[in-house]
N, C-alpha and C positions, 0 to 999 in steps of 0.2 A: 457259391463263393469259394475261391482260391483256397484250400488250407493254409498255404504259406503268407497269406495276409495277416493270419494268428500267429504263426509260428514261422522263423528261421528254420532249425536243422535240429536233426536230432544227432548229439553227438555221444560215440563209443570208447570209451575206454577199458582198459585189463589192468585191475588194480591188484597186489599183490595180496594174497593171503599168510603171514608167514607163518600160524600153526597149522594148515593143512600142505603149503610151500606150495602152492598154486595161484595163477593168476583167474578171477571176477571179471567177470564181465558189467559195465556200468555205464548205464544209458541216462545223459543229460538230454532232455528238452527243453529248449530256449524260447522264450517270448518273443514278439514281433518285434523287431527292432532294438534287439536285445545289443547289437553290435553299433549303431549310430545312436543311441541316447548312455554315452559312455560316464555318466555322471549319475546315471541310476539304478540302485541294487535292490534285490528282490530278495521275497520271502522263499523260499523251499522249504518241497514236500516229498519224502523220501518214501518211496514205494517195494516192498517188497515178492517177490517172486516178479520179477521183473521182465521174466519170458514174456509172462502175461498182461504187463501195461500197456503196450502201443499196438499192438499188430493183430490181428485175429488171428495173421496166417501161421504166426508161430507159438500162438496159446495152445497150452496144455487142451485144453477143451474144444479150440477151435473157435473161441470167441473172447476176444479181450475184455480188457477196461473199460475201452472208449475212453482214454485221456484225451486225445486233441480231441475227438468231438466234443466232448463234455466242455471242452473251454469254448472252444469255436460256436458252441449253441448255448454259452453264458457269457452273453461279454460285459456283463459288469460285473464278475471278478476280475478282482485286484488281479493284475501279472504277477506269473510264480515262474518258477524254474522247477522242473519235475524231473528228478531221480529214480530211476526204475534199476532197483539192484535185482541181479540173476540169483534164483536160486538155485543148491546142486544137485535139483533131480533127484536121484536115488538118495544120497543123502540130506534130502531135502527135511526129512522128520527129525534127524539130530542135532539140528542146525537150527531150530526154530523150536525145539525144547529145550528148555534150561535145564530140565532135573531127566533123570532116567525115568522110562517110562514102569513101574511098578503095580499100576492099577488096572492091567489090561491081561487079557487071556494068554500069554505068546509064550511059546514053548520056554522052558527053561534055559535053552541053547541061543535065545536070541533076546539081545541086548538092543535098543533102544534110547533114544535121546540123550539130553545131557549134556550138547555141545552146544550151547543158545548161548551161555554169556561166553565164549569164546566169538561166537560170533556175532553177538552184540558189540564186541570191542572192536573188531573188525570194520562195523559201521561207522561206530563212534570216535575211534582213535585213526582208522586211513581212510574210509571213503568222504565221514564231514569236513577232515581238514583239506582233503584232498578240493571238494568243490570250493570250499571257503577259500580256497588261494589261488584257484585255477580262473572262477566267475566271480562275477560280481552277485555275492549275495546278501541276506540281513541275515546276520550267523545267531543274532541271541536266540534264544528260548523261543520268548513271542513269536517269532517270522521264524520258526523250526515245524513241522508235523511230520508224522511216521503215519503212513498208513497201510493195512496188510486184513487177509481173508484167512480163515481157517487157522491154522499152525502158524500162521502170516502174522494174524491176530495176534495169537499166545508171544510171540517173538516180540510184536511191538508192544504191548500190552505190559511185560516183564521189562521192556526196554524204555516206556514211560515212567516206570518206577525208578530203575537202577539210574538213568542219565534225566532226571525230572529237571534237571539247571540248565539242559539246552535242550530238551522237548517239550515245547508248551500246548502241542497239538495232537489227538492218537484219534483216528480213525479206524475203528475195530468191528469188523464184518462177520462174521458165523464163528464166532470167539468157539474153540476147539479145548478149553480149559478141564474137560473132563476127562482128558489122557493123562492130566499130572494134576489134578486137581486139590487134593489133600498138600503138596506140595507148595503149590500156588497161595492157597490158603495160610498157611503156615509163613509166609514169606511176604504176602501183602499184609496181614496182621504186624508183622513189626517192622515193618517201614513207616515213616514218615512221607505223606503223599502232599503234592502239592497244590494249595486249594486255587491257584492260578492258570490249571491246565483245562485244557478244552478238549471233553472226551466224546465222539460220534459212535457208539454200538446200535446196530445192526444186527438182526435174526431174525430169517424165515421160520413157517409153524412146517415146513416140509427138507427141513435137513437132514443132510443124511446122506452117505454113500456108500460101496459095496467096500472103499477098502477101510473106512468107519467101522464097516459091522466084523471084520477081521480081529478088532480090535477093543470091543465091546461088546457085552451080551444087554440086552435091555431096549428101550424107548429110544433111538437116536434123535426122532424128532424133540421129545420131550428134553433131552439130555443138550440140546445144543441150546435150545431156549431158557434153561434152569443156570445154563453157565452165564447168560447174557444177563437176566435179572440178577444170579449172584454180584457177578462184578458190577452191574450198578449198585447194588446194595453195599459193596465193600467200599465203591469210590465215597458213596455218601456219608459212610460210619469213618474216612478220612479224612472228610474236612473238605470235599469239593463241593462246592454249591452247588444247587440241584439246575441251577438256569446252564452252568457250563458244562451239561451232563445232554446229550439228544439220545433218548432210546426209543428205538422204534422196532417191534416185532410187525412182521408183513404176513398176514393171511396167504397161505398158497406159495411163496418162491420157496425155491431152493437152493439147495447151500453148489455154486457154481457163477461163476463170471457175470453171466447175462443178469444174475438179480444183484449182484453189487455194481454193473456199471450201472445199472439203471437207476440206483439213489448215488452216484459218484457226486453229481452235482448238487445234490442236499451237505454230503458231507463235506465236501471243499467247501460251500458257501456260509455252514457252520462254524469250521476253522478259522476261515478267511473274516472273520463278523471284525474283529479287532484290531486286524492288519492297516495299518496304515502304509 
């Protein structure tokens, strides 16, 4: 079958970042007919490291998301609109930690994280206004979700908290929570969480990587697992119902693309349960 039966185009824009004073790269993909049924607007789902959503040829790893398959071999999800924001590579880990990183082995000379609610704001203040005025979208909370793997996770995770009145969705894959974790902790305890979000985590019993162990001494398998139970344990000591909570630990995958596209369409169709 045709991809473009699903899907129109994938559209690119360079959105401004003004505290690092560079231009984002930001990939909209549009539903089938997203342009002749001009009376109808859709829910969005903001994805981040965005090299990695659509194309295998240009992932980090050499294998994507699988976002259009994943729609094109589900079609009775609801039509969305999917946001694939870039991340910046090298600085990829400062950008996706909120707090510096404190809890890890790294020379005294080298500094770490920190810059997450900088660029939390970045999503929240120019890329959602940006799509809400540019497409036709359903801007509230409910028809909102973030979804992100690793450091991807920790960003959206910290950015379900801080923007909870327009994220009603977080899809959270090999949650990375143990580079700032004391922090985290400390931060999810006095927020007020909201019992109306719909939380997807995700973790393999084989996480783990070589620039992981750079940055850790210990269990990394164990360590990736212990963060995904913590946080469902923190959402449910918040006040989130246990039915809008999916945790699933997978026997055997590993913390890498091919095992999170492979439940992508568990977690969209979790999100999507209440999308009208």
């Amino acid at each position: 079958m045709n991809q473009s039966y699903f899907y129109l185009k994938l559209e690119t824009h360079q959105l401004h970042m003004s505290y690092k004073n560079e231009k984002r790269r930001v990939r909209v993909l549009l539903p089938k007919n997203y342009d002749k049924d001009e009376a109808k607007n859709y829910p969005v789902v903001y994805m981040h490291d965005g090299q990695n959503v659509f194309y295998s040829s240009e992932a980090y790893s050499g294998y994507s998301w699988k976002v259009i398959s994943a729609i094109k071999q589900n079609p009775d999800f609801p039509k969305m609109i999917v946001v694939g924001i870039d991340n910046a590579e090298q600085d990829r880990m400062n950008e996706y930690t909120p707090w510096k990183i404190t809890e890890s082995p790294l020379p005294e000379d080298i500094e770490l994280g920190g810059r997450g609610a900088e660029f939390a704001e970045f999503v929240m203040a120019v890329v959602k206004p940006f799509i809400d005025k540019h497409y036709r979208t359903k801007s509230d909370k409910y028809h909102t979700a973030m979804i992100g793997s690793s450091l991807g996770g920790n960003i959206s995770a910290f950015m379900g908290i801080e923007y909870k009145d327009q994220i009603g969705g977080l899809g959270i894959f090999s949650l990375a929570n143990w580079i700032t974790s004391k922090a985290f902790d400390i931060y999810i305890a006095r927020k007020e969480l909201d019992p109306e979000q719909r939380v997807y985590i995700q973790v393999g019993t084989q996480e783990g990587d070589d620039a992981d162990r750079q940055l850790m001494y210990g269990n990394m398998k164990q360590a990736y697992i212990d963060c995904s139970l913590k946080y469902y344990k923190q959402l449910i000591k918040g006040s989130v119902p246990i039915d809008s909570i999916r945790l699933n630990i997978f026997a055997d995958e590993e913390h890498n693309e091919k095992s999170w596209a492979k439940h992508l369409p568990e977690c969209l169709r979790f999100l999507s349960e209440k999308w009208s």
